[in-house]
N, C-alpha and C positions, 0 to 999 in steps of 0.2 A: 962507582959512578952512580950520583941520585937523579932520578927523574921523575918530574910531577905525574900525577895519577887523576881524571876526572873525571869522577861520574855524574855526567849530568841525567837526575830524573825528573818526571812529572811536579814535583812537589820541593824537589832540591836540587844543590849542587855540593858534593863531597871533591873536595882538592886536597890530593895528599900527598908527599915527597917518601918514597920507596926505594931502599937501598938495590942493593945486587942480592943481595937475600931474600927479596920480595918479600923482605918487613917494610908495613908502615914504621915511619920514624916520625910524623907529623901529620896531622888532619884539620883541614877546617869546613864545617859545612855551613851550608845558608840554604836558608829559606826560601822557595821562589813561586808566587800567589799570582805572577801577570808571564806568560810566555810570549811577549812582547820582544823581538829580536834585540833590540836596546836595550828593556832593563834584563834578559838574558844575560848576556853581554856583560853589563855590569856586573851584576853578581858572580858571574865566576870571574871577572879579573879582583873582587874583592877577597874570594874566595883564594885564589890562586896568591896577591899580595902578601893573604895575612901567612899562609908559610911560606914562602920564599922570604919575606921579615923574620919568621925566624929562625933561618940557615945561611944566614950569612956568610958563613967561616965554611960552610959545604956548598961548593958550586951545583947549579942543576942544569945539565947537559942537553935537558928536552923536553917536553912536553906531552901526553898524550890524553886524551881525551874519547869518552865513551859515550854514545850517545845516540837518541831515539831515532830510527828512521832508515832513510836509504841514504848511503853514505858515497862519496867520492872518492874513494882513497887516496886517489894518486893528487887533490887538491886539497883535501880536507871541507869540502864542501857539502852539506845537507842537502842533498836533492829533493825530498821529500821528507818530512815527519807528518804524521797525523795524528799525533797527541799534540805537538807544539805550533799545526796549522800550518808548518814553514815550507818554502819552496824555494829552491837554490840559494841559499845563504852560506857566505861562503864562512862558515865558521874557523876555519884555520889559519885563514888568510887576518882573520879580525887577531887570532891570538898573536901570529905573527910580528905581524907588526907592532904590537904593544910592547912582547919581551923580548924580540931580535935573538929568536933562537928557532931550531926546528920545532916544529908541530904536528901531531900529527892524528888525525881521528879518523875513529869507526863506530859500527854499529854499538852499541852498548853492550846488548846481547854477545855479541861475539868477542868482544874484550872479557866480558866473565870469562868466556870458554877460554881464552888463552889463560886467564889469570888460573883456571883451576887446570889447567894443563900443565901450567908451569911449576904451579906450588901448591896446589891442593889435591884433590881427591884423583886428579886424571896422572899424576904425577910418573912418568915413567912408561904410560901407556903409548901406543902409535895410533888407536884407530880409538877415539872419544867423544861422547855427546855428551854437552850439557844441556838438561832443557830447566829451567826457574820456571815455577808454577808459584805466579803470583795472581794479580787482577788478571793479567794475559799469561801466555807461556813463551817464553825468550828461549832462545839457545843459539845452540855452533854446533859444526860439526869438526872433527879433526880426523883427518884420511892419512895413514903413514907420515903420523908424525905433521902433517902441515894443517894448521887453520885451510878447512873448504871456505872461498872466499866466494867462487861463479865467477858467470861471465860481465856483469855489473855490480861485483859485492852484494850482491843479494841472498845468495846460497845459506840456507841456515834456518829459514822461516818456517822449522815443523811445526809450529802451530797454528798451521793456514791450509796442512794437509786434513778434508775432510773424511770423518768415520760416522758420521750418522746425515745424512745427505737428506733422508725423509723427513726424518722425524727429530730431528735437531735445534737446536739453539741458534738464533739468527746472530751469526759473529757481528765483530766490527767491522769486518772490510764489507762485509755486505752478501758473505754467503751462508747458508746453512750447514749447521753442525761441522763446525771446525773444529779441527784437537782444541783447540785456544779455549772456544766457547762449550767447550762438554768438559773439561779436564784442569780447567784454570780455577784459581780460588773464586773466581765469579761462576766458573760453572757450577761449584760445588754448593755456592748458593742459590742457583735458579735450580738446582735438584731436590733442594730441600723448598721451596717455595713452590714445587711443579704438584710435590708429593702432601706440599700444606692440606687440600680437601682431604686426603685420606687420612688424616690423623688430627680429627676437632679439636683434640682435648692437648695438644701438643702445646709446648709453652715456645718451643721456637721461633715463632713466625707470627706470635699473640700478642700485642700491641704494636711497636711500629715495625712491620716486613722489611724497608728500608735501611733499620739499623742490623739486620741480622748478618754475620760474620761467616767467615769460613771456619774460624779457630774455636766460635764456637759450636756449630753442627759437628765438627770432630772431637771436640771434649764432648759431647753428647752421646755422640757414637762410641769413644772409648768407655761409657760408664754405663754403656747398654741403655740407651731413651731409643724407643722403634721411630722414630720418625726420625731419626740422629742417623740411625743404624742403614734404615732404607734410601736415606740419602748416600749416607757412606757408599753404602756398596754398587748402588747404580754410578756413581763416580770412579769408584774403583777399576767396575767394569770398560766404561771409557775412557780410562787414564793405561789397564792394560791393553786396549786396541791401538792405543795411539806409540805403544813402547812398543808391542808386539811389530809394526807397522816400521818404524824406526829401524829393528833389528833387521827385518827384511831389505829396509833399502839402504844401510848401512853394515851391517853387520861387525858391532862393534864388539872392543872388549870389555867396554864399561859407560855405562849411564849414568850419570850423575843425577839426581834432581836435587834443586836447591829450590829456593823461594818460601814461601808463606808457609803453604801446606804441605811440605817436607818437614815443616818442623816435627809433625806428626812420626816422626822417624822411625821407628821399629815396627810400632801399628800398621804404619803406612804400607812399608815395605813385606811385612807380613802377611798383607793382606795382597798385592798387588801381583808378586814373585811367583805365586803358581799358577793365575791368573794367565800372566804372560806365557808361562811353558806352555798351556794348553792351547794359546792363539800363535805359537811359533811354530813354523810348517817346513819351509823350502829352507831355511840352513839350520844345521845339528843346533839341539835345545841343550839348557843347559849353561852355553858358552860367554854368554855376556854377563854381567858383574850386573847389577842393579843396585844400588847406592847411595849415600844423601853427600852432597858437598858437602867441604871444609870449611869455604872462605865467607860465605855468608855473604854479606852487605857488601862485602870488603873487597869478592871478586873480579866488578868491572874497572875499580880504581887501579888495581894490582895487576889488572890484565890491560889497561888503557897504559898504565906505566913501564908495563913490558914490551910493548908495543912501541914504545917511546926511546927504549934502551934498544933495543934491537932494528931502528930505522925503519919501522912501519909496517902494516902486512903485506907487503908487494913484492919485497926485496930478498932475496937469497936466505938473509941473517934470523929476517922473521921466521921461517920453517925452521930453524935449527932448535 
């Protein structure tokens, strides 16, 4: 049985048809420059057209869809986003009605965590975090085996639990020093722009500050530049407060991180893994796996389509 897969982000929309093997079998993505609820809209039913055009001969039994924000389960409807400005739009109802089939969406975030629960790195596990360190930090949690949804789908937001409350980064939502804003690939830029006066002669941050990356202060740091290095590690440091922190109020078997600055993969986790032992207190150290994801890009599609296959995250089928 194939069911479409959507991840709508800030900049795109990936629509793909995924088997029972939580292979893609098909993808189309598009562009998206106006978050405009209309040409939103548009573009994933264009996205969503150009494969179902060509799977003809393979029926698709549903729909599922990932995406930015506080999410409605049980209607499919966007209560809140704050990347895309939106307020109760009832996004599933729109898809609905177009292909006269089930629909069914969630936070974006939290369809990764199923997609790598299901088929990637959490694969077999019962107690799972994933948290994506990209521009912000996305994740889920997984509690014996079931997606933690809350008591309004909102459960999963580690990176709006604050570790530096003083002397922090002023996050998005509008508080100081959030995991998001110390430990996101934008944190790891304002570490390296914090620490610019102390290192004049630094070529990172020397013509336009603006353009400066995450991927690069970490190729920096792997080849030994001290203003690379000093950023790294003051990031490091607040990326294991934020896992150390995780492990206490979860106590998982395994952490995933995916996103941007995972790509950093061995470095990263080399540097970050004893870090964590020494900020882990109240449950036995040691015990949680620390990790980079499998699925990549591919997660929330794969996890928005498993969600789809299995009648949403509300119902009985979805824990299984």
């Amino acid at each position: 049985m194939r069911t479409i897969g959507i991840d709508l982000g800030g900049s795109h929309v990936l629509a793909t048809i995924v088997d029972e093997s939580g292979d893609i079998v098909d993808r189309s993505e598009q562009d998206i420059s106006d978050h405009d609820v209309e040409v939103v809209s548009r573009i994933i039913g264009e996205a969503v057209d150009d494969v179902i055009g060509r799977s003809k001969k393979d029926p698709i039994s549903a729909i599922g869809i990932g995406a930015p924000g506080n999410i409605d389960a049980a209607t499919g409807a966007v209560r809140y986003s704050p990347n895309f400005g939106w307020h109760d739009v009832p996004l599933g109802a729109r898809l609905r009605e177009r292909y006269s089939m089930p629909v069914f969406v969630a936070n974006d975030a939290r369809c990764a965590t199923l997609g790598e629960h299901a088929y990637g790195t959490g694969r077999g596990t019962q107690n799972f975090v994933l948290l994506t360190l990209g521009t912000g930090i996305g994740g889920g949690i997984v509690a014996q085996g079931t997606l933690l949804l809350g008591n309004m789908c909102g459960a999963g937001e580690i990176g709006h639990h604050q570790i530096r409350a003083k002397d922090g980064f002023v996050c998005n939502c509008g508080k100081t020093g959030c995991f998001e804003a110390q430990a996101s690939g934008t944190g790891l830029i304002r570490h390296a722009l914090a620490l610019g006066p102390s290192f004049p002669r630094s070529t990172l941050v020397s013509g336009k500050p603006e353009k400066l990356g995450s991927k690069a202060i970490r190729r920096a740091a792997e080849v030994g530049d001290p203003h690379g290095l000093a950023a790294w590690t003051r990031y490091i440091d607040d990326l294991a407060i934020g896992l150390a922190n995780v492990i206490a109020f979860v106590n998982p078997e395994m952490i995933a991180l995916g996103g941007g600055v995972a790509g950093a993969g061995e470095f990263m986790l080399a540097a970050v893994r004893p870090r964590v032992e020494e900020l882990t207190t109240m449950v036995p150290r040691g015990q949680t796996k620390i990790v980079t994801a499998s699925l990549g890009n591919d997660a929330g599609a794969i996890g928005a389509a498993t969600m789809a296959r299995r009648g949403g995250l509300t119902t009985k089928e979805a824990a299984a």
